[in-house]
N, C-alpha and C positions, 0 to 999 in steps of 0.2 A: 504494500500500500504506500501512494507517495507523501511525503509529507506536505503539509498545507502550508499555503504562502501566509507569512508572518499578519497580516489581517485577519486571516480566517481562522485562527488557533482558538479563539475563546468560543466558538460556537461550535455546534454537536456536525461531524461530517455532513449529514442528509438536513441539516438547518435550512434549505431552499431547495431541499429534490423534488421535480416536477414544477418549479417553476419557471415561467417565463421572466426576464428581464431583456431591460430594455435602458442601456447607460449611452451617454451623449459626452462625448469628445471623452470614450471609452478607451481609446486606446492608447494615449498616455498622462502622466502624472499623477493626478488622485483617480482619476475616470480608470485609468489601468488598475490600480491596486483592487480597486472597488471590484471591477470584472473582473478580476483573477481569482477573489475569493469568494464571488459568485458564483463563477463556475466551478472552483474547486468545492465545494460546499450542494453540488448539485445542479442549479440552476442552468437552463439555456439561456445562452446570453447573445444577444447583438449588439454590438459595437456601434457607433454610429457618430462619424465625423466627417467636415470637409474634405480631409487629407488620407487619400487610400495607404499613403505610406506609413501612414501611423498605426495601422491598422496588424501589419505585418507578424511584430513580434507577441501578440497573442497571440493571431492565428497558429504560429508556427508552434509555443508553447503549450497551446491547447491541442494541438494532432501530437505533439508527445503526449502529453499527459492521460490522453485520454476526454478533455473536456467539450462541453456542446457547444462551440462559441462561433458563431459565423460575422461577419462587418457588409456594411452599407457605407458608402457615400453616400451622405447628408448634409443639408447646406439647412439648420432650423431655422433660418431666419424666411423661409420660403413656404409658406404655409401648405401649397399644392403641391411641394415635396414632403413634407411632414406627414400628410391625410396620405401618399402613397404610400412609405415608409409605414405605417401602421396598419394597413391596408394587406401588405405584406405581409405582415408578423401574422397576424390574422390567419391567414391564407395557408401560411405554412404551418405555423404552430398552433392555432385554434384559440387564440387566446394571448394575454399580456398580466401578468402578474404583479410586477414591480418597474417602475421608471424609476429613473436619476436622470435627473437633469444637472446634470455636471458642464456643460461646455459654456466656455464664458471668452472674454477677451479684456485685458487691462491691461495697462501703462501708467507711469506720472506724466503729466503735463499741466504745468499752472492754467489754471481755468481760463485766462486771459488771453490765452494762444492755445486754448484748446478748439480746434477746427467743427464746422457744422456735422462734415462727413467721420472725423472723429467720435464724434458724440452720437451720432446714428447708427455706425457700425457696434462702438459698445452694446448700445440699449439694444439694438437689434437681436444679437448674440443672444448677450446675457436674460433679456427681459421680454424681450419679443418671443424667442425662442423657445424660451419657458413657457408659456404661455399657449404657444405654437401644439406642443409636445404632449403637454399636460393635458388639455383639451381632446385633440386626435387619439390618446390614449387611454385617455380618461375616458371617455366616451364607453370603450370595450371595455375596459373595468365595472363601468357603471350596467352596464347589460348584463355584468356577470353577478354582479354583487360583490365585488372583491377585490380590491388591489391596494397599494400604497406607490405614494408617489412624495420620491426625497428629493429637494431645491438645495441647490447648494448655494450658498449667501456667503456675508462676510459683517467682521463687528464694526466695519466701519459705515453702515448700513446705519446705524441708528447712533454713532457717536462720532460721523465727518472725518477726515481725515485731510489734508491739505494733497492737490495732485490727482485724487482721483474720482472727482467730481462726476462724470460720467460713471464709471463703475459701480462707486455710492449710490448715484441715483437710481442705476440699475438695481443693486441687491435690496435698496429699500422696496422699491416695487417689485424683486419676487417673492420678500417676505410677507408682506400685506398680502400677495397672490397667496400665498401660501397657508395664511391664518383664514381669507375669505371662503377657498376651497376647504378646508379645512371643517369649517361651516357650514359649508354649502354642499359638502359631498357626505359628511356622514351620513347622513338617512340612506344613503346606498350601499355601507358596506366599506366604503374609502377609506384610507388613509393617508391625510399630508403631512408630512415636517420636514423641517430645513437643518441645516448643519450649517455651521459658521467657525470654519478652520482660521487659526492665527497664520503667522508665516510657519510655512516649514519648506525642506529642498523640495528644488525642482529645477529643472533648465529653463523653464519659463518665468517662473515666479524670479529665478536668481539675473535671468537675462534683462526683463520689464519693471523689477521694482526692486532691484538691489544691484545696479549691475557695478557697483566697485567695493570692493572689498572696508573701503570705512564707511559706507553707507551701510552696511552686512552687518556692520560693529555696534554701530550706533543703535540701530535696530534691534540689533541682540540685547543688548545693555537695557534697554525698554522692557525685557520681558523677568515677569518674577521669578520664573523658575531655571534664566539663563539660559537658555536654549533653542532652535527653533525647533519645532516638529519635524515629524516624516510622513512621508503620503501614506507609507503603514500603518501608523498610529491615527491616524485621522479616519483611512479607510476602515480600522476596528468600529470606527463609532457609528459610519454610513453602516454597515453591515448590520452591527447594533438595531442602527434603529429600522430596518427595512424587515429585520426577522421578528419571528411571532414573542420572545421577550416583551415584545413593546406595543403590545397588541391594544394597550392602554392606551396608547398615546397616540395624539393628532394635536397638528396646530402650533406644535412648539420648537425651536430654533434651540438647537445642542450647541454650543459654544466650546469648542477646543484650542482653547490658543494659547495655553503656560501662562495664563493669568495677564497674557498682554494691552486684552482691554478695560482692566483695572483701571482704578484711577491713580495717575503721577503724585507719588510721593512728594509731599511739602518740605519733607524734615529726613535725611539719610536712615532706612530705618536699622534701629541698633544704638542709634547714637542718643545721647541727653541732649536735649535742648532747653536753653537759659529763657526763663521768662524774665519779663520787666518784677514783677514781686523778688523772684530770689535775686536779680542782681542787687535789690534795693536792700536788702538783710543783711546785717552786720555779720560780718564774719566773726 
């Protein structure tokens, strides 16, 4: 038997046998981890991104492995590719059991020179896309009685960030998507919730929002528990919350980020700080 990729460890092997999934810009970074231990854990899975080359190294790890994983090009910002794309799954597999909507797009750029077709392309992606996805898949979930559907967001979604004003704006609006379905779809059986990862590696995250090494620093030093994540450790929590453990829950944004969007320390913490009273008392 082989052993499970480092996400899929805390869950029982057959935790997703027999279902369908359905992950969006699957085939790398966090979107990879998530489908590897989806598949590994059971599930058939579709990949589903712009870039057929990204598609590859599952494919190929999954005809080792043994796993049911097949990839689409898909472009979600296209909604008459999305209703195909679902159309499809359908077809083949009789059914949709779990979406992620993992595929996004972001960068820093001061708002001020941040371009129209910038800011289109982001919300496209990230919010339109979502949207796009949710809906076309939702739809067969909802005939069936049955599915979950995880948004992948971010904590600067609800506490700004300088730089990524378009992205911000994006994940506040799949989080609201996320709480209203959330509402709106329980009487069928649904389930929605979101994940909101701090930084951790990535070629992409390291290439668009850290790309020199004291900007890596500085960023690091922000977080409490000094570290950034891994797409493994993030990917335990999407897994977490897609499997029956969490059969309770809908509607709520899981937050993994090493305590990063805490709030900035006033006072070094560890150290005594002088008030106006002790300095005024006679020694």
């Amino acid at each position: 038997m082989s052993s499970l990729p480092p996400a899929a460890r805390w869950l029982p092997r057959d935790a997703f046998a027999g279902e369908v999934a359905v992950v969006t810009g699957g085939g790398t970074g966090l979107g990879l981890e998530v489908s590897r231990g989806l598949a590994a854990l059971g599930a058939r899975v579709l990949i589903a991104s712009r870039d057929a080359g990204h598609h590859r190294a599952l494919l190929d790890e999954a005809q080792r492995e043994g796993w049911a994983v097949e990839a689409r090009v898909l472009d979600v910002r296209e909604p008459k590719d999305v209703r195909a794309a679902a159309d499809a799954v359908l077809e083949a597999a009789g059914k949709v059991d779990l979406l992620v909507n993992n595929a996004a797009g972001n960068f820093v750029c001061p708002t001020e020179r941040l371009s129209a077709n910038a800011w289109r392309a982001v919300l496209g992606i990230a919010l339109d896309g979502t949207f796009h996805c949710s809906q076309a898949f939702g739809r067969a979930m909802i005939a069936a009685r049955k599915g979950v559907i995880l948004n992948v967001v971010a904590t600067y979604a609800w506490t700004g960030m300088p730089g990524v004003a378009h992205s911000a704006s994006a994940k506040a609006g799949v989080l609201a998507l996320t709480k209203t379905l959330a509402a709106e779809w329980a009487r069928h059986g649904l389930r929605v919730v979101a994940i909101a990862p701090g930084p951790f590696h990535s070629s992409g995250a390291a290439a668009n929002l850290w790309p020199d090494p004291e900007v890596e620093r500085a960023l690091r030093e922000r977080i409490p528990l000094g570290r950034f994540g891994t797409a493994e450790e993030v990917a335990a929590h999407c897994l977490y919350l897609l499997s029956p453990a969490c059969a309770y829950v809908t509607g709520e944004c899981l937050v993994v980020d090493g305590g990063a969007s805490l709030g900035s320390p006033m006072w070094e913490p560890g150290a005594r700080v002088p008030s106006a009273r002790r300095a005024r008392e006679p020694r």
